[in-house]
N, C-alpha and C positions, 0 to 999 in steps of 0.2 A: 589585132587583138593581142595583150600580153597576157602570157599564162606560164604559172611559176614552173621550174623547168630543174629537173637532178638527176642526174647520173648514178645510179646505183651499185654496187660492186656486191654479186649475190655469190656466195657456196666461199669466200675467202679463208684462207689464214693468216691472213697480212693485207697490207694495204697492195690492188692492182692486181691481185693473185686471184681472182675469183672470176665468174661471169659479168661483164657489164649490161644494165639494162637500163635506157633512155625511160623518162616520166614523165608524162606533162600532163598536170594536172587544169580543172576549171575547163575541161574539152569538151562541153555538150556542145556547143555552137557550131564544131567541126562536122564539118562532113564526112561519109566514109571515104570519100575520092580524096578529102585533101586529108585526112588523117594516112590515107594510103602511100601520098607523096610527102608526108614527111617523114614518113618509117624509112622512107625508102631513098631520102636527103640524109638520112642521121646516119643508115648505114647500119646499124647492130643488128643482131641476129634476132632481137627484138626491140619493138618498143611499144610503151603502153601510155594510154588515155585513160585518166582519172575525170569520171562522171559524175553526175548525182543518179543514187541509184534508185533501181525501180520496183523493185521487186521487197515486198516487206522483209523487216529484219535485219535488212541489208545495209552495211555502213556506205559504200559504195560501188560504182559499178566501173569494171575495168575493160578496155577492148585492147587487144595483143593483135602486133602486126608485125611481122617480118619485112624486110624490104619488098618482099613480093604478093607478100597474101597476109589473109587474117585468120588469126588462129581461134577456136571457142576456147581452148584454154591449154594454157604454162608455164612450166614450174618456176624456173627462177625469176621470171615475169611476175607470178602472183608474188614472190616474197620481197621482189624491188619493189612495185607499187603498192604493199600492204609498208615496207619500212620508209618510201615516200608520205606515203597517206597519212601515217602516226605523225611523221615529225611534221609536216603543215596542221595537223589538229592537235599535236598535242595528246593525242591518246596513247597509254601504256598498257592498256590490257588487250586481251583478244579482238580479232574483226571478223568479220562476215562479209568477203567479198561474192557478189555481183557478177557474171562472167557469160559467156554463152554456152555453156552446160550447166548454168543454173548456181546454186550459192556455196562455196567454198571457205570452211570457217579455217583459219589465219589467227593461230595464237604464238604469244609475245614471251622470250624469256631474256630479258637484256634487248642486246644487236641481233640474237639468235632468233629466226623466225621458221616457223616451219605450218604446212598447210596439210589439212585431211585428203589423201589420196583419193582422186574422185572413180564410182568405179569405172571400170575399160566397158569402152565403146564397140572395141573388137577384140576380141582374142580367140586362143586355137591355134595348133601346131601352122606352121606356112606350107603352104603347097609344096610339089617337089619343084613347079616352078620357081616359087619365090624362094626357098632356099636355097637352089643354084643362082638365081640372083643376086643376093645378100649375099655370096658366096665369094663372086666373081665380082659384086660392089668391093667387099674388104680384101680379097688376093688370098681367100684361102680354097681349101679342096672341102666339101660338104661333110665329110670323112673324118673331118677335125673338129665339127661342130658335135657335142655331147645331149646338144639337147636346146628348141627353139620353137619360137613361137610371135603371136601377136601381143604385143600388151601398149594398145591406143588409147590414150584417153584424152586424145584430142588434136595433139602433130600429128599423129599416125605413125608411131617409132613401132619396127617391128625386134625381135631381140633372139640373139644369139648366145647361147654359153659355151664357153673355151673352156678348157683341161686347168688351165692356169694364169695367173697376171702376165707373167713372162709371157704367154702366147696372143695375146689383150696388146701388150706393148709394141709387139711385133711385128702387128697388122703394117701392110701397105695401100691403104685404099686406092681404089682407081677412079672412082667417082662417078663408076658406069650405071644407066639405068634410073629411076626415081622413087628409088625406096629410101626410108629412114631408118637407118640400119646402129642400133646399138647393141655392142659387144662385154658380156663380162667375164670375170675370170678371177678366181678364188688365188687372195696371196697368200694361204697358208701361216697367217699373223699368228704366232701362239698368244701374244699379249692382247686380250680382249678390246681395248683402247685402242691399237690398231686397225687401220682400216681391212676387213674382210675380203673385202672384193674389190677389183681396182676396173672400173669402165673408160669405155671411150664410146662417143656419139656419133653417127655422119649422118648429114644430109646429102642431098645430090650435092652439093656445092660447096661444103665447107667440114670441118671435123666441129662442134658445140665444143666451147669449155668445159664447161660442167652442166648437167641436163635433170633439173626438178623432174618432169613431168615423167623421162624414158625412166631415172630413178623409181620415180613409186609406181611405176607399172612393172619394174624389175621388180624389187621387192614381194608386187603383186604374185608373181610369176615364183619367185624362190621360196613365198610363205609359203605358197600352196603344194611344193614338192619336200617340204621341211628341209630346204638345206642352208637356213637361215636363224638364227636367234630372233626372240623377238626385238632386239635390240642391237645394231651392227651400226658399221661407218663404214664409207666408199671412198676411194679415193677416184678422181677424174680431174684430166688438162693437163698432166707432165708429159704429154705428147705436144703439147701446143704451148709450152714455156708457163704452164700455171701451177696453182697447187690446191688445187678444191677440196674439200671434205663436204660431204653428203651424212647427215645423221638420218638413219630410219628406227621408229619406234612404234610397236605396232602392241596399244591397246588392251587389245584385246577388241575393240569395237571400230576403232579406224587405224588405220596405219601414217602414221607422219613422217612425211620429207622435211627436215631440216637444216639450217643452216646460216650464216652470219649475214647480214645483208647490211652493208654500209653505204651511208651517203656520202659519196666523195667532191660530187659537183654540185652547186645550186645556182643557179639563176634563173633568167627570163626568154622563152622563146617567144618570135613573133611572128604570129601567122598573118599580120594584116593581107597580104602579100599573097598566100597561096589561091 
């Protein structure tokens, strides 16, 4: 089976600077096992399957895989497969994607894409367990964390706030244990255009570039203690050679993750074979 195949470059400010996310759309034929082994052939921290969707309203339906599991839903995943999905159709206004937490609307300004914060699945301060966890995940003392909690809405990222970026940048992770541990920390930007808060992400296995989903469950997490504008920028990935920017804009009725999403790659993949 050939099905049209792009690499996307999500949260950029330049070409290669951003999150990569694999797409391959015209997927209903696949199965989950073989959608499973080619997330996990491709390699990226995601990749996603363009379906016909099922659920009214719906432009399409997306499934997000890790090399090792499948996700119900993520951030820079929805905004690669939402700027894959426009350019095979052709569409320039908003979308409504399809996901496994149900329908996520995906509106268009340019390259710029950004999706309504769906809400958290869990939240609530972490135990005293899991904060010496997450503790001893990133190499710091519990003592230095100001303030923390769950904010899942779908990876399971739980979140930490630091004193400051400088203490953000500092981290050493050890990559003990199996939480998803995202960290922020206020850079004191006077110039509003500056990014506010500079994050980092980990999994047990790797540090994320830049992370839609732990974003707007941060955001979640800072509207509600008002230590946020309703309008700010993040910076994440100048620990891992990138330079992301994260825009959040919060409504007044949804909060939006946003950011550039480009197609860098296009062609054909071929699953005759799997």
């Amino acid at each position: 089976m050939q099905h049209p195949y792009m690499e996307v470059d999500v949260f950029s400010q330049g070409a290669f600077s951003g999150n990569p996310v694999a797409v391959i759309a015209d997927a209903d034929a696949l199965s989950t096992a073989q959608m499973q082994r080619i997330a996990a052939w491709i390699n990226f921290s995601e990749t996603t399957f363009l379906c016909a969707p099922t659920t009214p309203g719906a432009d399409y339906r997306v499934r997000i895989f890790t090399p090792v599991e499948e996700f119900p839903f993520a951030g820079h995943p929805t905004l690669g497969a939402a700027a894959a999905y426009a350019h095979l159709s052709g569409t320039t206004g908003d979308l409504v994607q399809e996901c496994g937490i149900g329908k996520v609307v995906v509106r268009r300004q340019g390259e710029r894409f950004a999706f309504a914060t769906p809400p958290l699945q869990r939240e609530g301060e972490l135990s005293p367990q899991e904060l010496a966890q997450a503790c001893e995940f990133v190499g710091i003392a519990p003592q230095e964390v100001t303030a923390h909690g769950w904010v899942d809405n779908g990876p399971g990222w739980c979140l930490l706030q630091l004193a400051d970026a400088p203490s953000v940048r500092a981290l050493c992770p050890s990559f003990t244990g199996d939480l998803k541990v995202g960290v922020v920390g206020m850079t004191g930007a006077a110039d509003p255009t500056a990014p506010l808060y500079e994050v980092r992400a980990f999994t047990p296995t790797f540090e994320d570039p830049v992370t839609g989903s732990f974003n707007g469950g941060a955001a979640q997490f800072l509207r509600a203690r008002q230590l946020v504008p309703a309008s700010y920028t993040v910076a994440q990935g100048g620990s891992v050679g990138r330079n992301g920017r994260v825009y959040i804009d919060d409504d007044g009725t949804d909060i939006w993750v946003g950011g550039t999403a480009t197609v860098r790659v296009r062609g054909t993949l071929d699953s005759g074979q799997v």
